[in-house]
VEXDREN-2710 file (C-alpha; in Angstrom, 1 decimal):
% VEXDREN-2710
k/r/px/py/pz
1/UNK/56.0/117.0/100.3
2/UNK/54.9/113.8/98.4
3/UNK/56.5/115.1/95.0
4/UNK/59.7/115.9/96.7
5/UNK/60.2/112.6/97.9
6/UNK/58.9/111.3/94.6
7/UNK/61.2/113.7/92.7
8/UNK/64.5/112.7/95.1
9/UNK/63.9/109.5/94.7
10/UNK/63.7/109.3/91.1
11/UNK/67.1/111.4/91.0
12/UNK/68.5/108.7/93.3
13/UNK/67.6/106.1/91.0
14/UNK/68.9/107.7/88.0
15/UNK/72.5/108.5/89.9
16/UNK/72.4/105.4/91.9
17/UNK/73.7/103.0/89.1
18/UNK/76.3/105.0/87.9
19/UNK/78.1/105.1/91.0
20/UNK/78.3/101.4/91.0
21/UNK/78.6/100.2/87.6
22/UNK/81.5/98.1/86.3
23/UNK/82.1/99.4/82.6
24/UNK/85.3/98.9/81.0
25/UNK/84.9/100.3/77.5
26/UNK/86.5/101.2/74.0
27/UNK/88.3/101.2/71.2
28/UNK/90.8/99.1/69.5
29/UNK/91.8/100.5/65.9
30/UNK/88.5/102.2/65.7
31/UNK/86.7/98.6/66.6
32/UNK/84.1/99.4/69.6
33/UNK/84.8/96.6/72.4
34/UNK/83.0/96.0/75.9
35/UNK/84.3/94.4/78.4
36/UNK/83.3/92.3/81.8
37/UNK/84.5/92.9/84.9
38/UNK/84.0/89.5/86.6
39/UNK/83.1/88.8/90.3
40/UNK/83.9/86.0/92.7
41/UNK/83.9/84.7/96.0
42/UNK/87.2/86.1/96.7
43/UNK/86.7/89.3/95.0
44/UNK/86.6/90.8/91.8
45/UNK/88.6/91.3/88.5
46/UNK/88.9/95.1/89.5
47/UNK/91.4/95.2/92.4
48/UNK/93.7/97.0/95.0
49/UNK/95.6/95.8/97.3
50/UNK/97.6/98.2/99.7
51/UNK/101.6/97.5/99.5
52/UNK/102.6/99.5/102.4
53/UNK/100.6/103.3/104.0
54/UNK/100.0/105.1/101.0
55/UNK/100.5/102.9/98.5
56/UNK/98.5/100.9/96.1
57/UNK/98.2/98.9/93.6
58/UNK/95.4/98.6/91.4
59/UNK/94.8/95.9/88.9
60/UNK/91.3/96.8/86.3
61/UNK/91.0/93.1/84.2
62/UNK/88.1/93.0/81.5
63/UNK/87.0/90.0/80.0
64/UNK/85.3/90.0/76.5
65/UNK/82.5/87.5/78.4
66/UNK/81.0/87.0/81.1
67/UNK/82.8/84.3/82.0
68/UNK/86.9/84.1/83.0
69/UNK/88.8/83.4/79.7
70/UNK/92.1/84.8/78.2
71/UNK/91.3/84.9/74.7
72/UNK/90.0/88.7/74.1
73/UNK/91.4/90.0/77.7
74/UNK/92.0/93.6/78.4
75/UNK/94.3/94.5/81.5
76/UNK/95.4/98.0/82.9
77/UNK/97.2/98.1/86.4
78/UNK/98.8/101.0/87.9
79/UNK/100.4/101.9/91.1
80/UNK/98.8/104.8/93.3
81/UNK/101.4/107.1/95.5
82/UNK/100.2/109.2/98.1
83/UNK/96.7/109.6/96.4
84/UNK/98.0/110.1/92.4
85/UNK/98.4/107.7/89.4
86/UNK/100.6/109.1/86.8
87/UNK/101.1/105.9/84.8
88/UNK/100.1/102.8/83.6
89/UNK/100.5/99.6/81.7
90/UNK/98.1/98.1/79.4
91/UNK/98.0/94.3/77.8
92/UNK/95.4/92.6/75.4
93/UNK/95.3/89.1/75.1
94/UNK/93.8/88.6/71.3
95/UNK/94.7/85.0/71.3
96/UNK/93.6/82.1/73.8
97/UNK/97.3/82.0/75.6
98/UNK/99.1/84.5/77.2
99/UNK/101.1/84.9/74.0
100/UNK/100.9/86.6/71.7
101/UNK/99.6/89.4/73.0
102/UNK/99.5/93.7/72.5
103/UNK/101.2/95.3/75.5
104/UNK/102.8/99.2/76.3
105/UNK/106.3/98.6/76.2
106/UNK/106.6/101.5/79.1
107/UNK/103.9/102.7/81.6
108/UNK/101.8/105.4/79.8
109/UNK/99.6/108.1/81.3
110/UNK/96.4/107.1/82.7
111/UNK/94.2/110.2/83.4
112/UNK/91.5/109.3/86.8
113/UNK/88.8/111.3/87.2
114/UNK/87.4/109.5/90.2
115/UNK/89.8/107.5/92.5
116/UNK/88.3/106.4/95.7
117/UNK/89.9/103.6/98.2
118/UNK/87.8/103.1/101.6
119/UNK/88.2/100.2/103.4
120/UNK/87.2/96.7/101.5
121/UNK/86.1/98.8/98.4
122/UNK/86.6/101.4/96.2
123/UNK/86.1/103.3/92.5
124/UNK/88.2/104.2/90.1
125/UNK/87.2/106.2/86.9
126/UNK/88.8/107.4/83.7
127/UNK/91.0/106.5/80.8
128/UNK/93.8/105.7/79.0
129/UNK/94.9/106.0/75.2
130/UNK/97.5/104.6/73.9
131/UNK/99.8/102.7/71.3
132/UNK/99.7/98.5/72.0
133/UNK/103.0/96.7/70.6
134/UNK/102.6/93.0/69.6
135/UNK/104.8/90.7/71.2
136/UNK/105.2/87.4/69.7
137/UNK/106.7/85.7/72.9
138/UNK/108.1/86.1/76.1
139/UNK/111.7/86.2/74.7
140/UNK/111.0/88.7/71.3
141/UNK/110.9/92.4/72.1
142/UNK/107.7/94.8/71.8
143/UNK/107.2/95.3/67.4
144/UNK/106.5/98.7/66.8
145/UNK/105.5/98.2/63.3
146/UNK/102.5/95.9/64.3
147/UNK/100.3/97.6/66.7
148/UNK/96.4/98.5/67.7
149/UNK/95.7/101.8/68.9
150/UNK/93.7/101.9/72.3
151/UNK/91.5/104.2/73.6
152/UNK/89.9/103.0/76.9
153/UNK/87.4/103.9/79.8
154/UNK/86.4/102.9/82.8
155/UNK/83.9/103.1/85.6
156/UNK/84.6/100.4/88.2
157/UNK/84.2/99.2/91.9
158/UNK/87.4/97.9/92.9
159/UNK/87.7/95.0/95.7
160/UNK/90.4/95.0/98.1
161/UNK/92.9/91.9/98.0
END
């Protein structure tokens, strides 16, 4: 009896963490980047809020510290319909203001492996790859001649807004 508890126990604590971590994860032109999902006192940086009954809206924000700053943000927000995500956008913030920044000029398709909304919480896990355009300002278009390519996953507890 003792090494079945012992046993179930150390599976819990091997499983345990992985259902709650926060890892947003990747690559941008082959460069391996990490970043933070951030907490605070009215929520987190990984959202949903509910627009209307089966509807969502999911916002995954990753900061490059630990600590809120633009400069190195990565942001991917989709919508979810009757239980399914079928696109998203995706925006990186290279620079310390909101522009310039790398964007998808139209959603692209975000694969979830894991999408769970209950309540006040919830999980969401997958990825996304795709082609960021540089845009220079708010009023230039998306360049398709400069861009990184993206290759992202994630692993996150969303908060309910």
């Amino acid at each position: 009896m003792m090494k079945t508890i012992n046993t179930s126990l150390a599976l819990a604590l091997t499983i345990a963490p992985l259902s709650f971590a926060n890892e947003l994860a990747g690559t941008l032109d082959g460069k391996q980047h990490n970043w933070h999902i951030l907490e605070h006192q009215q929520g987190s940086t990984a959202n949903f809020s509910e627009i209307m009954p089966g509807m969502y809206s999911v916002s995954i924000q990753g900061h490059r510290q630990n600590k809120y700053e633009t400069k190195g943000t990565l942001t991917i927000d989709f919508m979810i319909m009757q239980g399914k995500a079928n696109t998203a956008s995706v925006t990186y913030f290279p620079e310390s203001t909101l522009t310039p920044h790398y964007g998808t000029k139209e959603e692209v398709s975000i694969q979830l492996d894991v999408l769970e909304l209950n309540g006040d919480t919830g999980r969401a896990s997958g990825s996304v790859e795709t082609s960021l355009l540089y845009v220079e300002n708010l009023q230039t278009e998306h360049n398709p001649n400069n861009k990184l390519q993206a290759d992202i996953r994630f692993d996150v507890t969303l908060q309910k807004e």
